[in-house]
N, C-alpha and C positions, 0 to 999 in steps of 0.2 A: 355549306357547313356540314360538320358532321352529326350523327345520330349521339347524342349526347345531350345532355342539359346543367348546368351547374348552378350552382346556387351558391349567394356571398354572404356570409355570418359575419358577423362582428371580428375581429383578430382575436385568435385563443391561440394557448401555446402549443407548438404543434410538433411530428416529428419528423426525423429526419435522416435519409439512409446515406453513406455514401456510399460508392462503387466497393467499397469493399463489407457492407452489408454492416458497416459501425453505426451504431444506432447514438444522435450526438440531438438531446433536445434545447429546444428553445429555439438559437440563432440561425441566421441565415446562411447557409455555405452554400459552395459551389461544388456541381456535383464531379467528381472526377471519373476521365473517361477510362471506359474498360481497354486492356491491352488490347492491343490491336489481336484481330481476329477470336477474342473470349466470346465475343456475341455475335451470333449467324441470323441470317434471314432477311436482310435489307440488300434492297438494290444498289447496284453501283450508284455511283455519284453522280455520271455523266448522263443525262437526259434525252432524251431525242430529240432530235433537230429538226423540227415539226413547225408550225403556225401560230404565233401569239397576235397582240391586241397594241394597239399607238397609244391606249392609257391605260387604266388599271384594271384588273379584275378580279372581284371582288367574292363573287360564287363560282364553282364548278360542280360538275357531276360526272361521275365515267357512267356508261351503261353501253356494255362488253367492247367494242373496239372504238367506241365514239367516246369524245370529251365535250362536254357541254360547259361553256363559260360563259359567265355573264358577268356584268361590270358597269364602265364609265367611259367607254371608248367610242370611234369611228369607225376605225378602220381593224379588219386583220393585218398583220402584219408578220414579214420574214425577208430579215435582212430590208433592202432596200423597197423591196413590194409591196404596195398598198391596195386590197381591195374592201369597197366599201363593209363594215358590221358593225350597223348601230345597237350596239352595248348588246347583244346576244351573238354568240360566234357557237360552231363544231366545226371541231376536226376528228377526223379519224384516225388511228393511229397506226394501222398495219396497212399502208397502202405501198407500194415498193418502194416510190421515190419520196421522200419527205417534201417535195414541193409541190406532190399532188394532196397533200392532206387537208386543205382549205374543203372540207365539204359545203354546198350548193346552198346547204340549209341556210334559212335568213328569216329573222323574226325581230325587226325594229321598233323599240320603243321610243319615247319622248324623254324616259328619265329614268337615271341610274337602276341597275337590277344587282339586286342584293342575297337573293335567294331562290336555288333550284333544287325542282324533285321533277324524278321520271319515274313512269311506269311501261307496262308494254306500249303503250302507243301514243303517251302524252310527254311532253316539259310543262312541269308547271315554274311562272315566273312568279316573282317576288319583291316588291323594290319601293322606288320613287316617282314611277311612274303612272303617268294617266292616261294613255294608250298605247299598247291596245288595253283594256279594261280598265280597274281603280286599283292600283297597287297589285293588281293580282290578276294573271292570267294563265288560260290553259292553250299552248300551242301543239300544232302537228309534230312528233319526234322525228319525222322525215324531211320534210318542207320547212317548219314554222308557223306555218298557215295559222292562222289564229281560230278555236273552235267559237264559232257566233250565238252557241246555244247554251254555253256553260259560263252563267253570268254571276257572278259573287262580287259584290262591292266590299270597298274598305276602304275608311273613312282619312286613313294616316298609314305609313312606311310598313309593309310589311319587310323582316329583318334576318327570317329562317324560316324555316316547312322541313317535313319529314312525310314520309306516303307511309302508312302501316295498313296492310291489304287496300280495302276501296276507302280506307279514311287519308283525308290532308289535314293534319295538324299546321300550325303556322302563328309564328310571333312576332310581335314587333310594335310602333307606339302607338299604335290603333285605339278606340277606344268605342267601334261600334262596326260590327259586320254585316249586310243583307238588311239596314236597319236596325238592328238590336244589339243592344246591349251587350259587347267582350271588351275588358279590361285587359287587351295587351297579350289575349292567346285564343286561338277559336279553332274549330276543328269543323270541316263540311265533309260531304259524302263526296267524292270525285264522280262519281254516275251521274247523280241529278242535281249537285251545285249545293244542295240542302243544307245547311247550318244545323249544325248537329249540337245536343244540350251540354257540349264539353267549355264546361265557363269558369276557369277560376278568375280570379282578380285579381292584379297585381299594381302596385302605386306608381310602378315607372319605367323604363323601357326595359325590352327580354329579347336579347340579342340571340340567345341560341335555343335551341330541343333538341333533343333528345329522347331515343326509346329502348325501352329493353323485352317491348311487345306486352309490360303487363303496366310498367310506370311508364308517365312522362316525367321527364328531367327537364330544367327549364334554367339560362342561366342569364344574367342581365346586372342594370343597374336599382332594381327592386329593394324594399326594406320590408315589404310582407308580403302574405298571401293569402289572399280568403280574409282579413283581418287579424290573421297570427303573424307576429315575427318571423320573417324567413329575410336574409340576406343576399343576395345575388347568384345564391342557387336554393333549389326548392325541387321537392318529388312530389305528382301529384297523380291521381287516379286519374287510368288513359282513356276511360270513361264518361266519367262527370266532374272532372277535375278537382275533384275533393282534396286536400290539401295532406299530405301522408306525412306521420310525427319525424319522419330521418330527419336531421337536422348536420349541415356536415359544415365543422367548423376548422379554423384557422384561415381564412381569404378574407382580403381587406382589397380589393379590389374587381372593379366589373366583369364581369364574364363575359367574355366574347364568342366563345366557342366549347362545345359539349363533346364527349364521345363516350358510349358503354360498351361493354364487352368483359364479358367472365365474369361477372356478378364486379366490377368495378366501373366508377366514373370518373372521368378524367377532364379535367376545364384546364381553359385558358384566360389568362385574365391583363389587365392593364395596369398602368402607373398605382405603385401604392403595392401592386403584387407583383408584374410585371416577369407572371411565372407559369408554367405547365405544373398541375398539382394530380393529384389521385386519393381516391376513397375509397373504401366501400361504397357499394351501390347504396348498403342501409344506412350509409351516414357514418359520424364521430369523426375522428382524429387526421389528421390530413395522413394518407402513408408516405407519400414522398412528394417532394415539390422541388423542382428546377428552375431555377432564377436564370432568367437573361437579362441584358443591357437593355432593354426597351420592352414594350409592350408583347404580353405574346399573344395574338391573334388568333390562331388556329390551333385544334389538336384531332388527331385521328389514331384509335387504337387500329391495330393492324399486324396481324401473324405475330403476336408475341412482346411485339412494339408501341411504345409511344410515339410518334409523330406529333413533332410540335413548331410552327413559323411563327416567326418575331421580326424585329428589326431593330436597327442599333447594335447588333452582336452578341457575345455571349464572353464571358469568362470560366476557360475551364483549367484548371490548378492552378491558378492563379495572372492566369497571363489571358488577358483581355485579345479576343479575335473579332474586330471588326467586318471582315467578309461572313462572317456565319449568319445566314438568316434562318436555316432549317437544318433540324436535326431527330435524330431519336433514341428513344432511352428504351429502357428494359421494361416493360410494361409493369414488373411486379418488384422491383427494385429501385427503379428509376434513374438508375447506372447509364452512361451514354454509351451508346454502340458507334461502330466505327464509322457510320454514316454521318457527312458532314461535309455534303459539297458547298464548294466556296460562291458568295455570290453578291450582291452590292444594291444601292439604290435603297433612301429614305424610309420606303414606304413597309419595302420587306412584303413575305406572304404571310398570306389575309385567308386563304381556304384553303382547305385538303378535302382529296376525293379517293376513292379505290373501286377498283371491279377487275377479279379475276388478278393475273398480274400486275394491272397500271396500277401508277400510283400519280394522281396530278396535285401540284402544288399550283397555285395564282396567286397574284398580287397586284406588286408594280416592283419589277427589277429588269435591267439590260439584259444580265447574263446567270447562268446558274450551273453549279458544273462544269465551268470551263467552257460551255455551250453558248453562243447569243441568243438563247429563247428568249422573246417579248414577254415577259411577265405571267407565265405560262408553260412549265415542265413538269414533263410527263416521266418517269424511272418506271424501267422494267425490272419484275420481280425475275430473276431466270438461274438454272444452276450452274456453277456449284454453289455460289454466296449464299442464292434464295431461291425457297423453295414453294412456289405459289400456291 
């Protein structure tokens, strides 16, 4: 997931731009797309035809020519090939032949992986699993190798993590870390494993985080935090987790997904909202929100753009598009650009990633782009469209 955190308020009347910048409050619309070519800076459609996964996947991370996914899978997969990767896969993505990009790396758990962070020389994992470690572990970014000295317990599902310098922030239904007492978010030292005094509280699961290097952004199915009212997203000191007054309303549904950038926040959310929305970082009024046909799972700000996956499709001027599972809007308008590869499958994408030009989406879909990638495409940022 991305660097964001959102929070879910009560429904308040909220507002609403269209593509043509009409300010229309209260109701639901549908955002109409910008003419073709009005908005620059998004990759083509067509993905590279690279390495996916026989089930879903559920996390990624880019870090510069690798893609790191994690999931609920066996196998990599491409086209007809199967080689063994139990629920952690890389590939690389500048190797000449696209059937060389399966890299070597191998790090199997016992139970689904839900969330990745990397730094120079680590993956940290995240998930369902109970080994290697308890919900959480630290592998080699080369090999996998599991590191045997960096031991952090967790009691229950860790759901998201962010690395900000040597700290791992991390969410999810936990409800005690190393022994002690975190309500659903904790923060250790990545050096010596230490559980650090970052402890807010929250009543119920916190799917995503989020940073902007001074707050945490936090976004879930929560109704407080610290014992104040906060709704399914909340901003709290990156700190000591102290609870900060933003309060950002109009979401009536869970947050699955965060992302900041430019002094804005931007969530994802499910049934009930089943929308890519944006704020201010400091909270109030929603500034723009995009309804799709299903859940929208992921969002990722990036050169200007929204970045938002869903599933069930989307409606845009009024004619309902079932292959849509990913798209993106204008970061500060919420206008859709002309990015909109066509692509299929129930489950739709579930994460977004970026580093340098890549851009990876995951999920669970056959094909995306006109491409067969296994639930798992990568778009290059390149010019004239885009400018990395």
């Amino acid at each position: 997931m991305t660097d964001g955190t959102t929070k879910r308020p009560t429904r308040l009347r909220f507002v609403r731009r269209s593509a043509l910048g009409v300010v229309v409050a209260g109701a639901v619309l549908a955002v109409t797309a910008l003419p073709a070519g009005a908005a620059g800076n998004v990759p083509a459609t067509a993905p590279l035809d690279l390495w996916g996964v026989d089930g879903t996947a559920n996390a990624v991370v880019v870090s510069g020519t690798t893609v790191y996914v994690g999931g609920s899978f066996a196998n990599a997969k491409r086209y007809a090939q199967l080689v063994p990767r139990q629920n952690v896969m890389a590939i690389t993505v500048d190797t000449p032949k696209p059937s060389d990009s399966l890299s070597p790396f191998q790090s199997p758990t016992n139970g689904t992986v839900r969330a990745l962070a990397v730094d120079a020389s680590w993956l940290y994992l995240g998930g369902d699993f109970t080994s290697p470690g308890s919900h959480i572990a630290r592998v080699s970014r080369a090999t996998g190798a599991v590191d045997p000295n960096w031991n952090v317990t967790v009691d229950k599902t860790v759901r998201d993590m962010v690395l900000v310098g040597p700290t791992l922030y991390f969410v999810g239904d936990f409800t005690t870390v190393n022994g002690q007492a975190r309500k659903r978010a904790a923060a250790v030292d990545t050096g010596t494993a230490t559980l650090l005094d970052f402890k807010p509280s929250l009543t119920n699961k916190v799917y995503a985080v989020a940073t902007d290097g001074t707050n945490l952004y936090l976004g879930g199915s929560f109704t407080s935090v610290n014992g104040a009212p906060r709704s399914f997203i909340a901003s709290v000191n990156a700190t000591n987790g102290v609870l900060n007054p933003a309060v950002y309303n109009g979401i009536n549904g869970t947050v699955l997904d965060l992302s900041v950038a430019g002094g804005q926040l931007f969530a994802a959310a499910d049934s009930g909202f089943n929308s890519a929305a944006a704020w201010s970082v400091g909270g109030g009024q929603i500034a723009w929100r995009d309804k799709a046909n299903g859940d929208v799972q992921a969002v990722l700000s990036l050169r200007g753009n929204a970045y938002f996956g869903f599933h069930d499709g989307y409606t845009i001027n009024g004619t309902p598009d079932t292959t849509l599972r990913l798209l993106a809007a204008d970061a500060g308008s919420g206008a859709l650009t002309p990015f909109a590869p066509k692509s299929s499958g129930n489950v739709g994408v579930l994460g977004l990633a970026s580093d340098g030009p890549y851009l990876a989406a995951v999920g669970k879909f056959p094909k995306m782009g006109g491409v067969n990638v296994k639930s798992v495409a990568v778009f290059v940022c390149s010019p004239p469209s885009c400018t990395p």
